[in-house]
C-alpha positions as CSV (number, residue, x, y, z in Angstrom):
1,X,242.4,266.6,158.1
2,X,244.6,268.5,155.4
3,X,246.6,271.0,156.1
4,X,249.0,273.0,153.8
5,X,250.9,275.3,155.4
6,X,253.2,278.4,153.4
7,X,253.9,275.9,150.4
8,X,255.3,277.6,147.2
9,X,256.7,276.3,144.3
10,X,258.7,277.0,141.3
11,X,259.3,275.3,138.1
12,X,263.0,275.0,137.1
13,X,263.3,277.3,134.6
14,X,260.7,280.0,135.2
15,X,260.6,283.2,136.2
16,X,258.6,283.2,138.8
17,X,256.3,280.6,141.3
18,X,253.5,278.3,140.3
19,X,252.5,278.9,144.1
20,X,253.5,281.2,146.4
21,X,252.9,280.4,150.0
22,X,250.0,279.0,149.6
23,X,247.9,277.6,153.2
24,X,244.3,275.7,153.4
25,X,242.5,273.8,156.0
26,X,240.7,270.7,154.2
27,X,238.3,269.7,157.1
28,X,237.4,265.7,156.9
29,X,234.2,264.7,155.5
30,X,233.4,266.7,152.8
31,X,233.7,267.6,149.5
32,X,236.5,270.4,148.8
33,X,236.1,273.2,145.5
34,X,239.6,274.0,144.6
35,X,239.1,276.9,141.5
36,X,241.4,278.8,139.5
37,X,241.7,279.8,136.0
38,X,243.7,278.0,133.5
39,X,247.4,279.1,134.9
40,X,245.9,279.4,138.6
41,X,248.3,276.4,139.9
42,X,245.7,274.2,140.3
43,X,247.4,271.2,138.8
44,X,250.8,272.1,140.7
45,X,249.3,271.9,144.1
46,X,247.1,268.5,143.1
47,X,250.3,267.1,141.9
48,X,252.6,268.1,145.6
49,X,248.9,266.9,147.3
50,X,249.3,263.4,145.0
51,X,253.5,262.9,145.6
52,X,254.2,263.6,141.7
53,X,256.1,266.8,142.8
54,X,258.1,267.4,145.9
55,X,257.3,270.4,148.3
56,X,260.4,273.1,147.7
57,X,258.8,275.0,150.8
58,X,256.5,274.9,153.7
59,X,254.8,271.8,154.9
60,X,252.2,269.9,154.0
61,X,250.2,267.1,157.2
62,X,247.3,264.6,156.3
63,X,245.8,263.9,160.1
64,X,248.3,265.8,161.8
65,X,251.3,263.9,160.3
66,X,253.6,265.0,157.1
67,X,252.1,263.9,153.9
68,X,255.1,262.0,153.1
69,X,255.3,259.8,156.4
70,X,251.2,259.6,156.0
71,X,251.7,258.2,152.3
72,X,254.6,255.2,153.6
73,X,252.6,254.5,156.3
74,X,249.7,253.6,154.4
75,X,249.9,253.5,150.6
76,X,246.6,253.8,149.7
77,X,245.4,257.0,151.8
78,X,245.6,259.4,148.5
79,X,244.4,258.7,145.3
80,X,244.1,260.7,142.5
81,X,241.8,260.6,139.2
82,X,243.0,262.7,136.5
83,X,241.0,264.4,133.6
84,X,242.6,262.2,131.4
85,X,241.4,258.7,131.6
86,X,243.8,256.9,133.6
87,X,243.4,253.1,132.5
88,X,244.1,251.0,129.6
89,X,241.5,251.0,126.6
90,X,242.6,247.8,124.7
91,X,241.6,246.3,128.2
92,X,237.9,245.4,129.5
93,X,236.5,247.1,132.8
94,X,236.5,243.9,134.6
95,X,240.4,243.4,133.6
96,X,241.2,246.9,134.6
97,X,240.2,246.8,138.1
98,X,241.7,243.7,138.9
99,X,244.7,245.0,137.3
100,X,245.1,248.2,139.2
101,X,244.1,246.3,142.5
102,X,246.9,243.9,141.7
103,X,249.3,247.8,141.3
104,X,247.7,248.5,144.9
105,X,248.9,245.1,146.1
106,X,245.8,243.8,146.8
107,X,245.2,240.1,147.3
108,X,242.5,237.3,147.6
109,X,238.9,238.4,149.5
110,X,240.4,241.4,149.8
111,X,240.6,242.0,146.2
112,X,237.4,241.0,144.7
113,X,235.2,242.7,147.5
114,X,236.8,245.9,146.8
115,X,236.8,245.5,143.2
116,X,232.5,244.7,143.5
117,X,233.0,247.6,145.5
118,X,233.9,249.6,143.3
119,X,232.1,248.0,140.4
120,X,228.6,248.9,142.6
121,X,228.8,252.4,143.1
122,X,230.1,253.5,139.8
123,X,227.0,251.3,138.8
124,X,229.5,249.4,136.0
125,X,228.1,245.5,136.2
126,X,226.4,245.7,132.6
127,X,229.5,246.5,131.1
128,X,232.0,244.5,132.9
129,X,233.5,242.5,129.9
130,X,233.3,245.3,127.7
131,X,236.5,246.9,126.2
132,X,236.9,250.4,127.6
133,X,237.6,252.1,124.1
134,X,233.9,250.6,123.7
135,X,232.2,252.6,126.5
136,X,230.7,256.0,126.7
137,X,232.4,258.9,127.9
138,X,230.0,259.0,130.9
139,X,231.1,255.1,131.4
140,X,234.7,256.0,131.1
141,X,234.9,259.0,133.8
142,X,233.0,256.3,135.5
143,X,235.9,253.7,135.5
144,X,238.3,256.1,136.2
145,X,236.3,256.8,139.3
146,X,236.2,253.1,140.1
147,X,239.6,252.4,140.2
148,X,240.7,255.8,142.2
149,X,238.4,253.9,144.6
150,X,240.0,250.4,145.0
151,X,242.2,251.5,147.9
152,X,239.7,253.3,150.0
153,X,241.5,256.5,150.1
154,X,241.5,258.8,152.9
155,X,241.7,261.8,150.3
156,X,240.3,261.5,147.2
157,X,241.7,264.2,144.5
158,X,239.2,265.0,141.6
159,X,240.7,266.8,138.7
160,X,237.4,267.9,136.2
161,X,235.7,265.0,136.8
162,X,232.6,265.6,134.2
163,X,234.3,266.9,131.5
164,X,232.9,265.5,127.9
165,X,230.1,264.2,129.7
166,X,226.1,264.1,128.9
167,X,223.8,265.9,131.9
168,X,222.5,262.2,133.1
169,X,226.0,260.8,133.5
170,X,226.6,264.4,135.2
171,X,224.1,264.2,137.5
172,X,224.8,260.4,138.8
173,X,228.5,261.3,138.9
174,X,228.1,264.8,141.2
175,X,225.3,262.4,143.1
176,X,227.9,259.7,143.9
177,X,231.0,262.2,144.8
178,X,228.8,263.9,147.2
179,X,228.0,260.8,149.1
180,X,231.6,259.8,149.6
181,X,232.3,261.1,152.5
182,X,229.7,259.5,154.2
183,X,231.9,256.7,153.4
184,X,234.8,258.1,155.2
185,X,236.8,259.9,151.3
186,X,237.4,263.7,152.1
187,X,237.2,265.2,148.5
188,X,239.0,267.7,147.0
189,X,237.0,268.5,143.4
190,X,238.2,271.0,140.6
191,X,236.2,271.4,137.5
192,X,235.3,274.4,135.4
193,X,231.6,274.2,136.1
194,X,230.7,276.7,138.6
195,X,227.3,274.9,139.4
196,X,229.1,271.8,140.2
197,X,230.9,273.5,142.7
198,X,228.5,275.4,144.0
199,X,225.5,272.0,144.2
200,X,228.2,269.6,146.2
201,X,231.2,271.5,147.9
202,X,231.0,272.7,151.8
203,X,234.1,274.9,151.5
204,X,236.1,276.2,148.6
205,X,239.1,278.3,147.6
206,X,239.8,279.7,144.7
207,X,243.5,280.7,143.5
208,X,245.3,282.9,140.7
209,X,248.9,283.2,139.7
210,X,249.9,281.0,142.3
211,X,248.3,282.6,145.6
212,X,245.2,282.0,147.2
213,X,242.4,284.4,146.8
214,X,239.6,283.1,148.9
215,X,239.1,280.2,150.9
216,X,236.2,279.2,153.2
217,X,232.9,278.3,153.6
218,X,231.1,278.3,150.4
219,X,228.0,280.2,152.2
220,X,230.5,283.1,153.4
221,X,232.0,283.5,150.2
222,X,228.9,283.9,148.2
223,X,228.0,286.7,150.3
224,X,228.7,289.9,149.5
225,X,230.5,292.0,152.9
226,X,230.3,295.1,151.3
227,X,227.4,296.5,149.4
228,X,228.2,295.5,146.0
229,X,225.9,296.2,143.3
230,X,226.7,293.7,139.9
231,X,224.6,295.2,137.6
232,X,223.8,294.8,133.9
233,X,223.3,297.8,131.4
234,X,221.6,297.8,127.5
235,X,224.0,300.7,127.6
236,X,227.6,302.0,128.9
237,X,227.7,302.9,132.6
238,X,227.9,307.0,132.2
239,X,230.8,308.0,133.6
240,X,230.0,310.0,136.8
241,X,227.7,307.3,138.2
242,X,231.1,304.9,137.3
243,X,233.6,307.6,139.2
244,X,231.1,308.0,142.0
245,X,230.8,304.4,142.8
246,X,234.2,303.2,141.9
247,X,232.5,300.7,139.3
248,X,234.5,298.3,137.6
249,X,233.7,296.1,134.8
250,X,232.7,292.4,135.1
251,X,231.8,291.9,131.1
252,X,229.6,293.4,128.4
253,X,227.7,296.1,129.4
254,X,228.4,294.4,133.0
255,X,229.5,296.5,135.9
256,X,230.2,296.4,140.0
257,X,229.2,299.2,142.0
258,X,230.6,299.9,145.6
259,X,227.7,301.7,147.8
260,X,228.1,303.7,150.9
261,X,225.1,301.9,152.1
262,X,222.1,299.7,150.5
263,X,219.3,303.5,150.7
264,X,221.6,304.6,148.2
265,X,220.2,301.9,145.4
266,X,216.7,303.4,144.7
267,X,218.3,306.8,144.2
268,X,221.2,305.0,141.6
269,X,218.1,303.0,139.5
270,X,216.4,306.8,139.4
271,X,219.5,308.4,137.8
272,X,220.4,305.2,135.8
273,X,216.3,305.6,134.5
274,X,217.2,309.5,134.1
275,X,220.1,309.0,132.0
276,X,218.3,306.6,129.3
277,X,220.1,302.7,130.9
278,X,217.6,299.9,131.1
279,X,218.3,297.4,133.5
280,X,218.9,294.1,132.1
281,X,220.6,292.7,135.3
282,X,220.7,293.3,139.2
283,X,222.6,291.3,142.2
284,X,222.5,293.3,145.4
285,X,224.5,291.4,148.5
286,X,224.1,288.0,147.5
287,X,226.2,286.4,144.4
288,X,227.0,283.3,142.8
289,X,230.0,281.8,142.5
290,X,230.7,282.9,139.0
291,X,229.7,286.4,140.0
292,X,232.7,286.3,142.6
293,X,235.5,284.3,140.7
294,X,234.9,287.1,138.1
295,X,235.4,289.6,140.6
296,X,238.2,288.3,142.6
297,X,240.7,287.2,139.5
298,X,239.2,289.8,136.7
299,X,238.8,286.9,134.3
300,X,237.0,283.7,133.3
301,X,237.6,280.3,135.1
302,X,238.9,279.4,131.5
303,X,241.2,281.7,130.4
């Protein structure tokens, strides 16, 4: 459905790219994990995906035509929701909606069914004529989910969708992103929490300093094509085991081991035992997602 193709793009001014020939395949209908740490060029590629930047290089298609041509030919087929909230606080929830409908050109029957639309699944009808300074932060990401769904976008881009939110809010908002493309919304989420990503995205990539480190199936990225070893020490990693394996660190006390084949773990926990390390922490083959953004871009999703 999406297709970005050598895109790079630098900031006038800077020394060097925000991306650097970037290329994914978005697939249609599902939900897409796009992770990076703060820096990555996340936000750069959201905005060329959204039209608030133009492409420098390479080419970006939404069903086979150029996202430009897709986005005159039908208005409506992107939509983004920011982190920020994107609507007017001094305004009610009912007033908002039919004011962005009205930005979307939306008219008559047309109007108020997608407006109910969008007032049902974000489950807002109790608060309709309430300010939206007035509502909850779980309400307010709720709004601005409403009204990124007014035109019925084609591609829906979610930037940190949860943020400042309480787990039951969470929960119904992850619930109701993964059931849009049933509706016929390809997703593209970012966020910060790993476990988001990992409970409601098919296929991921994740990106650092501007180039793309990993992109897939979430299934195939998770698991490990190498014997890796990510273990965790009550003590430092002594230093022949750590030249032996070519172990790197992953935190405190927290290292990865490369192993010429899986027989050769019994015999490591033996000489880690011999040389006085307890084992506070083992991963053999398969990892979570944390375990391999760590290891791919050497720091935290937040840095």
């Amino acid at each position: 459905m999406l297709s970005i193709d050598g895109i790079s793009y630098r900031y006038r001014g800077t020394a060097g790219p925000a991306l650097h020939n970037i290329s994914l395949s978005v697939p249609a209908g599902g939900v897409y994990g796009l992770l990076g740490p703060n820096g990555a060029g996340k936000t750069t590629l959201i905005s060329l995906l959204a039209g608030l930047l133009n492409t420098a290089t390479g080419k970006i298609c939404l069903n086979g035509q150029p996202l430009a041509e897709a986005r005159a030919a039908n208005r409506h087929a992107v939509a983004l929701v920011p982190q920020d909230y994107a609507f007017y606080p001094m305004l009610t929830v009912g007033e908002n909606l039919r004011f962005f409908a009205g930005i979307l050109d939306l008219t008559g029957a047309a109007r108020s069914a997608r407006i109910d639309a969008a007032i049902s699944f974000a489950r807002l009808q109790q608060v309709v004529a309430q300010r939206a300074e007035q509502l909850s932060g779980g309400l307010r990401r709720r709004l601005n989910l409403a009204i990124g769904l007014l035109g019925r976008p084609q591609l829906l881009l979610l930037d940190e969708p949860t943020v400042g939110v309480d787990p039951q809010s969470r929960h119904f908002l992850l619930e109701s992103i993964a059931a849009l493309p049933a509706a016929g919304t390809t997703v593209i989420y970012t966020s910060h929490y790993m476990e988001e990503v990992e409970a409601i995205c098919q296929q991921i990539a994740i990106i650092d300093q501007g180039t793309v480190l990993a992109a897939g199936r979430l299934a195939d990225i998770l698991s490990s094509p190498e014997p890796l070893l990510e273990i965790g020490l009550d003590r430092e990693l002594p230093a022949d085991i750590a030249i032996r394996h070519a172990a790197s660190t992953s935190g405190e006390l927290k290292y990865v081991l490369k192993l010429a084949s899986p027989a050769v773990l019994p015999r490591l926990l033996d000489e880690l035992a011999a040389a006085g390390c307890a084992v506070r922490q083992l991963n053999f083959g398969q990892h979570d997602l944390e375990q391999v953004f760590m290891r791919l871009t050497k720091r935290s999703l937040r840095d």
